[in-house]
DRENDO-1510 file (C-alpha; in Angstrom, 1 decimal, always signed):
<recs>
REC; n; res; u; v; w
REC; 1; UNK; +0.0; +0.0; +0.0 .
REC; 2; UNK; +0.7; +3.8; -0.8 .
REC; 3; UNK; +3.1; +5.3; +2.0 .
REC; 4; UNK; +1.1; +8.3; +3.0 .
REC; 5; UNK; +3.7; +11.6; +3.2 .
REC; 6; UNK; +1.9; +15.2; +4.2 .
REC; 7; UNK; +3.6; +18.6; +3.0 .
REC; 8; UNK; +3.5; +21.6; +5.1 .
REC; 9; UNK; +4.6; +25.0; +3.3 .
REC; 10; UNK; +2.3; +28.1; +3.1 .
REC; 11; UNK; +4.0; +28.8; +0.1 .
REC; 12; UNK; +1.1; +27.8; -2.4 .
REC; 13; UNK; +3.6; +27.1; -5.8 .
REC; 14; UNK; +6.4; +25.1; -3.9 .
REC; 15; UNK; +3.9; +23.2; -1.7 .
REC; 16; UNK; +2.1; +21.6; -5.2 .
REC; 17; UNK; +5.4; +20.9; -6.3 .
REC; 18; UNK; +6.9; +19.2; -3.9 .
REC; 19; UNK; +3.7; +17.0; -3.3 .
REC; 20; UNK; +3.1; +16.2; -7.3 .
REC; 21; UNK; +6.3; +14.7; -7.4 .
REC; 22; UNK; +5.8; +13.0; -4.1 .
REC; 23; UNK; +3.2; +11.3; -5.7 .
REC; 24; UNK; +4.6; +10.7; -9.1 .
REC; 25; UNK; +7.1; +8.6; -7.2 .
REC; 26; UNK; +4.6; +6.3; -5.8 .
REC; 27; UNK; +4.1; +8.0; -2.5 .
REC; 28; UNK; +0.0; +9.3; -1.5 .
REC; 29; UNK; +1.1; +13.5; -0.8 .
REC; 30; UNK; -1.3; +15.3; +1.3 .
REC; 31; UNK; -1.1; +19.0; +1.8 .
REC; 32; UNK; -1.3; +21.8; +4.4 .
REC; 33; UNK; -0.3; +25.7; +4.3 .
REC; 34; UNK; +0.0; +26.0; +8.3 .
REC; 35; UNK; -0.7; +24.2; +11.4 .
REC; 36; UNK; -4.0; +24.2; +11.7 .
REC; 37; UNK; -4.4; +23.0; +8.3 .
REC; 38; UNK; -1.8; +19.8; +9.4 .
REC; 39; UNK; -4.0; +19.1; +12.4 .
REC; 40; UNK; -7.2; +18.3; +10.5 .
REC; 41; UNK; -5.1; +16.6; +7.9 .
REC; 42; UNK; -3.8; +14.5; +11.1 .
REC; 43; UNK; -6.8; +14.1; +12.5 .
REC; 44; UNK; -8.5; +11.9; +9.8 .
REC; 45; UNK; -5.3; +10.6; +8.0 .
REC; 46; UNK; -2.5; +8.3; +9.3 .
REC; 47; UNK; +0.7; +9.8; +7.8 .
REC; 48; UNK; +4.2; +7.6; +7.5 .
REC; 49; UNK; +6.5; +11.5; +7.1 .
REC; 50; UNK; +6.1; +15.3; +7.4 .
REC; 51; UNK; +7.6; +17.1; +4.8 .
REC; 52; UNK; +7.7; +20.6; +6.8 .
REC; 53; UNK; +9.1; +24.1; +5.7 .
REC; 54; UNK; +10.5; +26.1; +8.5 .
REC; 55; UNK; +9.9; +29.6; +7.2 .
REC; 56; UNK; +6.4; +30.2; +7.2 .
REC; 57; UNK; +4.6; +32.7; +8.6 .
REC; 58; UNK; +2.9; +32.5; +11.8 .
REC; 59; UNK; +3.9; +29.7; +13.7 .
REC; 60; UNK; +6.9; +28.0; +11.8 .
REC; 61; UNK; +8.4; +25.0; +10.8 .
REC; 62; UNK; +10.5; +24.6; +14.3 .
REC; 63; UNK; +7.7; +25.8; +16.8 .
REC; 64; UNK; +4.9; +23.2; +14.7 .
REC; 65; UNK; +7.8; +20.7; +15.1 .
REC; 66; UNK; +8.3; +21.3; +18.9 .
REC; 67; UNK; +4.3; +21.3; +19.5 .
REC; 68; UNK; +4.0; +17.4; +17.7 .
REC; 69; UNK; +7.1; +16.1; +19.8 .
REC; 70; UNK; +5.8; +17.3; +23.0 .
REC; 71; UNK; +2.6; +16.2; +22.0 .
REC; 72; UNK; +4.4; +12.4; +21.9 .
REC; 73; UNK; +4.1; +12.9; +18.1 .
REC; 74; UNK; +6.9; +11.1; +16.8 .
REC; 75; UNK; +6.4; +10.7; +13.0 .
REC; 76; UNK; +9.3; +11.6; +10.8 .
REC; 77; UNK; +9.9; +14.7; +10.1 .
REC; 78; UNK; +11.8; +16.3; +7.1 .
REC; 79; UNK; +12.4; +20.1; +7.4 .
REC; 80; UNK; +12.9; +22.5; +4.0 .
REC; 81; UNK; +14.1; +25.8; +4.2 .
REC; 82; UNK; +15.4; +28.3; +2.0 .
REC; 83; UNK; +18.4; +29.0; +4.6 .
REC; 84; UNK; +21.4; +26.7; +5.1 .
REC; 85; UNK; +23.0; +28.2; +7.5 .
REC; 86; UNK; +24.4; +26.2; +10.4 .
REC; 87; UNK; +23.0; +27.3; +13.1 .
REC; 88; UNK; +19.5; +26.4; +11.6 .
REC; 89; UNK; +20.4; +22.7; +10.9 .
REC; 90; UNK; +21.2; +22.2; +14.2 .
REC; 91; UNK; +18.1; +23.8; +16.1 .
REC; 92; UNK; +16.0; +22.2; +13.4 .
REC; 93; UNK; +17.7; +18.4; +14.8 .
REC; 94; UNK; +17.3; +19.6; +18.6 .
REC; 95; UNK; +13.6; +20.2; +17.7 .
REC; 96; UNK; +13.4; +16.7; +16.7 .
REC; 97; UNK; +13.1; +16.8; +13.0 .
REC; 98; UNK; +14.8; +13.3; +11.6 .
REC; 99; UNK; +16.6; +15.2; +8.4 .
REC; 100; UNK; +16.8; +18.7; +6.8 .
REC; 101; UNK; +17.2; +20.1; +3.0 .
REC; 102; UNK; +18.3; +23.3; +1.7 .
REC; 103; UNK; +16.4; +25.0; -0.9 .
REC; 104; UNK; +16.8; +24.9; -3.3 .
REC; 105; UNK; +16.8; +20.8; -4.2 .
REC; 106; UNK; +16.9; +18.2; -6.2 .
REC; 107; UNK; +13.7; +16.8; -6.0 .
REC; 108; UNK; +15.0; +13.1; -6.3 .
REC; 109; UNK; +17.2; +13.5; -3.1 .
REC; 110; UNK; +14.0; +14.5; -1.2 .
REC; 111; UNK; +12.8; +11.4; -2.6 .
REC; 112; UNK; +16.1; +9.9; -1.7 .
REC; 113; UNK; +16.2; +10.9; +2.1 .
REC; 114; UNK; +12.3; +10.4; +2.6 .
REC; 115; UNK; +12.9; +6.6; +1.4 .
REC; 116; UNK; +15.9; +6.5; +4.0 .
REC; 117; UNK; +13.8; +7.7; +6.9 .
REC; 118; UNK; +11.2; +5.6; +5.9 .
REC; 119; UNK; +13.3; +2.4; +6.0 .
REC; 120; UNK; +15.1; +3.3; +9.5 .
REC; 121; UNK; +11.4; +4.4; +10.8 .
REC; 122; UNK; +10.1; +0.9; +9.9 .
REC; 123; UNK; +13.0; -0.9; +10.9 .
REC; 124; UNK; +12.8; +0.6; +14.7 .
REC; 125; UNK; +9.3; -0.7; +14.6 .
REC; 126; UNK; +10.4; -4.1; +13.8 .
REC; 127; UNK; +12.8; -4.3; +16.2 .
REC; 128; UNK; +10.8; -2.5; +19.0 .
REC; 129; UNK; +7.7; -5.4; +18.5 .
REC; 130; UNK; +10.3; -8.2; +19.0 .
REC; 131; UNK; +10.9; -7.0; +22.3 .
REC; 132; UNK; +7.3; -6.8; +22.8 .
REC; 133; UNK; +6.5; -8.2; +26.3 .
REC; 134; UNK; +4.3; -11.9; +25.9 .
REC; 135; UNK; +1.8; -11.0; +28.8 .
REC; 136; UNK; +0.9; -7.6; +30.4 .
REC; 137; UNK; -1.3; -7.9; +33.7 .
REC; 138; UNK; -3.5; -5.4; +34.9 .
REC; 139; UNK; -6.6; -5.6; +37.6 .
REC; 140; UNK; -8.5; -8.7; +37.1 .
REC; 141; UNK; -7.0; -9.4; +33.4 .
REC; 142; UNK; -4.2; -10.7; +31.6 .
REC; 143; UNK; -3.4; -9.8; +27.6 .
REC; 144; UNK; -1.5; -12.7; +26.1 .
REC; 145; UNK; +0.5; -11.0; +23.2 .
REC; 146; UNK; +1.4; -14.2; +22.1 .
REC; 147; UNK; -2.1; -16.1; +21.8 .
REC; 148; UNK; -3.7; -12.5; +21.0 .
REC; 149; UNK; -6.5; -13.1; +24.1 .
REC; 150; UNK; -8.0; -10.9; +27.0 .
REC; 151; UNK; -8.7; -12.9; +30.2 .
REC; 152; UNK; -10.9; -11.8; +32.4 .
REC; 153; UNK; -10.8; -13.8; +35.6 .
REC; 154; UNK; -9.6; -16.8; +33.8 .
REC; 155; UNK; -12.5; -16.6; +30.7 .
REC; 156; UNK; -11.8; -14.9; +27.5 .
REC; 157; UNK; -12.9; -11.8; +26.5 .
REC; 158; UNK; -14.2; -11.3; +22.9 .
REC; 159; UNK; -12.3; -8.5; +21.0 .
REC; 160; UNK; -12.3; -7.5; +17.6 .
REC; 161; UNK; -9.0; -7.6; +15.5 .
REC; 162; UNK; -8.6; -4.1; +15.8 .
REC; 163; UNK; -9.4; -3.5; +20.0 .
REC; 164; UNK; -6.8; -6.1; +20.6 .
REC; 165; UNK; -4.0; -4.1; +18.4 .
REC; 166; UNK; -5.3; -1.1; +20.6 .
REC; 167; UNK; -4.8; -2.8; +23.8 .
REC; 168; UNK; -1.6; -4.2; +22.9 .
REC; 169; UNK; -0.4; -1.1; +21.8 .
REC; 170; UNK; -1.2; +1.5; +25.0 .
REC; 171; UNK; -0.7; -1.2; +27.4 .
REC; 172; UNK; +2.5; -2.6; +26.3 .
REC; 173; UNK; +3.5; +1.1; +27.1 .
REC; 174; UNK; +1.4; +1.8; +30.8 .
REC; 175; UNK; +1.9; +5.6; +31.3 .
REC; 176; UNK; +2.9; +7.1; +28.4 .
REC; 177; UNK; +0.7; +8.5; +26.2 .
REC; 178; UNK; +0.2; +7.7; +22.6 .
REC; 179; UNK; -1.4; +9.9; +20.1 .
REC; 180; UNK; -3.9; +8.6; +17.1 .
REC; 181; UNK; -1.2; +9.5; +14.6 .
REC; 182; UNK; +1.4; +7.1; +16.7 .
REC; 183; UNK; -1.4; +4.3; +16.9 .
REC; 184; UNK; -2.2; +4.2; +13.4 .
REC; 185; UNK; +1.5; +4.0; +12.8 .
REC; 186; UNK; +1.8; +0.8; +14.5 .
REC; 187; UNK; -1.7; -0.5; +12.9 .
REC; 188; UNK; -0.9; +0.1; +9.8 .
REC; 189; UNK; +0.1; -3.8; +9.1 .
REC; 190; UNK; -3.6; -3.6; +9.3 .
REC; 191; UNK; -4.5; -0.9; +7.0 .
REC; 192; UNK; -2.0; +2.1; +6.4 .
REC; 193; UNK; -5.3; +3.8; +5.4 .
REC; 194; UNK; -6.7; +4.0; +8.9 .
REC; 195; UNK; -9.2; +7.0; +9.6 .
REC; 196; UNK; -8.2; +8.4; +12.9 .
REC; 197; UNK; -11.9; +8.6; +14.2 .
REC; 198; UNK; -12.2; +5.3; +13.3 .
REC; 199; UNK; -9.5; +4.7; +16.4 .
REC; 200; UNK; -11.8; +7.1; +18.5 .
REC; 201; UNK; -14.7; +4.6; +18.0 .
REC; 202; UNK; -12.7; +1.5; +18.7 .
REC; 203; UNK; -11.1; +3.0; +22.1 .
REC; 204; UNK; -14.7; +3.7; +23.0 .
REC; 205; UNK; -16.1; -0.1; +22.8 .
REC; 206; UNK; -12.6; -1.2; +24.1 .
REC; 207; UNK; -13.2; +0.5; +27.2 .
REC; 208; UNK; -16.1; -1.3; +27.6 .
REC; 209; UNK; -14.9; -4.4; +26.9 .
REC; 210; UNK; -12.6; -3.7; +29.9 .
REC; 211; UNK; -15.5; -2.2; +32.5 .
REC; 212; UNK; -16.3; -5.1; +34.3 .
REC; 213; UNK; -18.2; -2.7; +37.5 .
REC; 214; UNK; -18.8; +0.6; +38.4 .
REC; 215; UNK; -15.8; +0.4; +40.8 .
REC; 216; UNK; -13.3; -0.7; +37.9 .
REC; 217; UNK; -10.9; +1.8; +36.9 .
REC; 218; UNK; -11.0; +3.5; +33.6 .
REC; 219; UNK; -7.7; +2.2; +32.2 .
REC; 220; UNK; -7.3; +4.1; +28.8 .
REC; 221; UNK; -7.7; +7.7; +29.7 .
REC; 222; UNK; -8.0; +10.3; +27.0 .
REC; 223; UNK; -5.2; +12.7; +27.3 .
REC; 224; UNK; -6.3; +16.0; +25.9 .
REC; 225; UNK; -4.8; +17.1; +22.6 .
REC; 226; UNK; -3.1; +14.1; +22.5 .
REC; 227; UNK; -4.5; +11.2; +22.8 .
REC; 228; UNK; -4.7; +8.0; +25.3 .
REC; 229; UNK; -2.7; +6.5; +27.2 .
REC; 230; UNK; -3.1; +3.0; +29.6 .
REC; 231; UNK; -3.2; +3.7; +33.0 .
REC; 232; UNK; -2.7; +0.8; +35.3 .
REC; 233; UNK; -2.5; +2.1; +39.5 .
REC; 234; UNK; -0.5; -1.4; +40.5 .
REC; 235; UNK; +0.9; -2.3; +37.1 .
REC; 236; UNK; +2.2; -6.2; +37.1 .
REC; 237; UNK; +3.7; -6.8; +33.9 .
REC; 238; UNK; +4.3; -10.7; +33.8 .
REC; 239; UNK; +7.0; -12.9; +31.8 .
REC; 240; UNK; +5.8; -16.1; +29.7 .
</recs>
C-alpha cells in the first residue's frame, strides 16, 4: 500500500510541487499551508512522514515541530528551508526533525532521504515489536501477546481484530501517552489507510470491553490534545 507523506509550506507554488512529485514517485502526498491545516489533515489521515518548511509565517516550521514532539508525536519529520545556515540545521535536529534540506533541491534527493527515513522508521518498529513483552497484567485481566486473548478472571474476552491491536499497543506502554497518529503507525500492518476517528470509535467499545463494574478503573484515559494512554495504578507486567 501507498506510503502516505503530508507537506507543510504556506508557500502555495512550492507546496504543489513538492507534493506532485511525491506522488509521481509512488508515494500518496497530502497537503497543508499551516498548522491548523496539518492538524485536520492529522486528525483523519495516518501519515508515514512530514515534509515541513521552517519559514512560514505565523507559527513556523520549528515551533509546529516542537508542539507534535511534545505532543508524543513522533512521525518523521523532514524540514525544508530556504536558509542553510548552520545554526539552523542544528536547532531544526534539537527540535526533533529526523533530516533537513536546503532549498533549493533536487527533488530526487527529497525522494532519496524520505525513502531513507522511511526504511530506518520501519525498521525501529520491527525491532521495538520483538521485544514486545508476551503477557501484560492489569486488575483482574491478563493480555496474552502471544495467543492475542483478553482474560478476564480466567474466561476470555471477545475483542475484535482491531481492539486487541489497541490494547496491545497502550498497554505494552502503561503511562505514556500515545497519540492517534502514533497508533495508526503501529496498525498500519492492518490498514495504512486507517481513519483516525475510526480509532476514537474502537477506544470507546474497548473501554467497555474492559468495565467489568462501576468500581473498575478507567484504564485508557483520554489525554487532551493528544490522545490516550493505559493507566494501570499497581501495574504487574508478567514474563511467559
Amino acid at each position: 500500500m501507498q506510503q502516505r507523506i503530508l507537506v507543510i509550506d504556506d508557500d502555495h507554488r512550492h507546496r504543489n510541487l513538492v507534493a506532485n512529485y511525491l506522488t509521481s514517485q509512488g508515494f500518496d502526498a497530502l497537503m497543508a499551508a499551516d498548522y491548523i491545516e496539518m492538524q485536520k489533515q492529522l486528525e483523519r489521515f495516518h501519515c508515514d512522514l512530514l515534509v515541513l518548511d521552517i519559514n512560514m509565517a505565523g507559527e513556523d516550521g520549528l515551533i509546529i515541530c516542537q508542539k507534535l514532539r511534545a505532543e508524543g508525536d513522533m512521525t518523521p519529520i523532514i524540514f525544508l528551508t530556504g536558509r542553510d545556515h548552520f545554526t539552523d540545521r542544528v536547532l531544526g535536529l534539537e527540535c526533533g526533525a529526523d533530516d533537513y534540506l536546503a532549498k533549493p533541491f533536487e527533488p530526487t534527493e527529497l525522494v532519496a532521504r524520505v525513502k531513507a527515513i522511511l526504511r530506518r522508521f520501519s525498521d525501529q518498529n520491527l525491532s521495538a515489536q520483538e521485544t514486545t513483552l508476551e503477557k501484560v497484567q492489569f486488575g483482574v485481566f491478563i493480555l496474552d501477546i502471544l495467543t492475542r486473548s483478553l482474560l478476564c478472571k480466567g474466561d476470555i474476552v471477545s475483542l475484535s481484530y482491531d481492539e486487541f491491536e489497541i490494547l496491545k499497543i497502550l498497554a505494552s506502554t502503561p503511562g505514556k501517552p500515545k497519540s492517534r497518529n502514533q497508533i495508526a503507525i503501529q496498525m498500519k500492518g492492518v490498514d495504512q489507510q486507517i481513519d483516525q476517528r475510526y480509532i476514537d470509535m474502537t477506544v470507546s467499545r474497548l473501554r467497555k470491553r474492559l468495565k467489568v463494574d462501576s468500581f473498575q478503573p478507567d484504564y485508557i484515559q483520554t489525554v487532551r490534545g493528544v490522545g490516550y494512554v493505559f493507566q494501570n495504578a499497581f501495574p504487574e507486567q508478567l514474563a511467559s
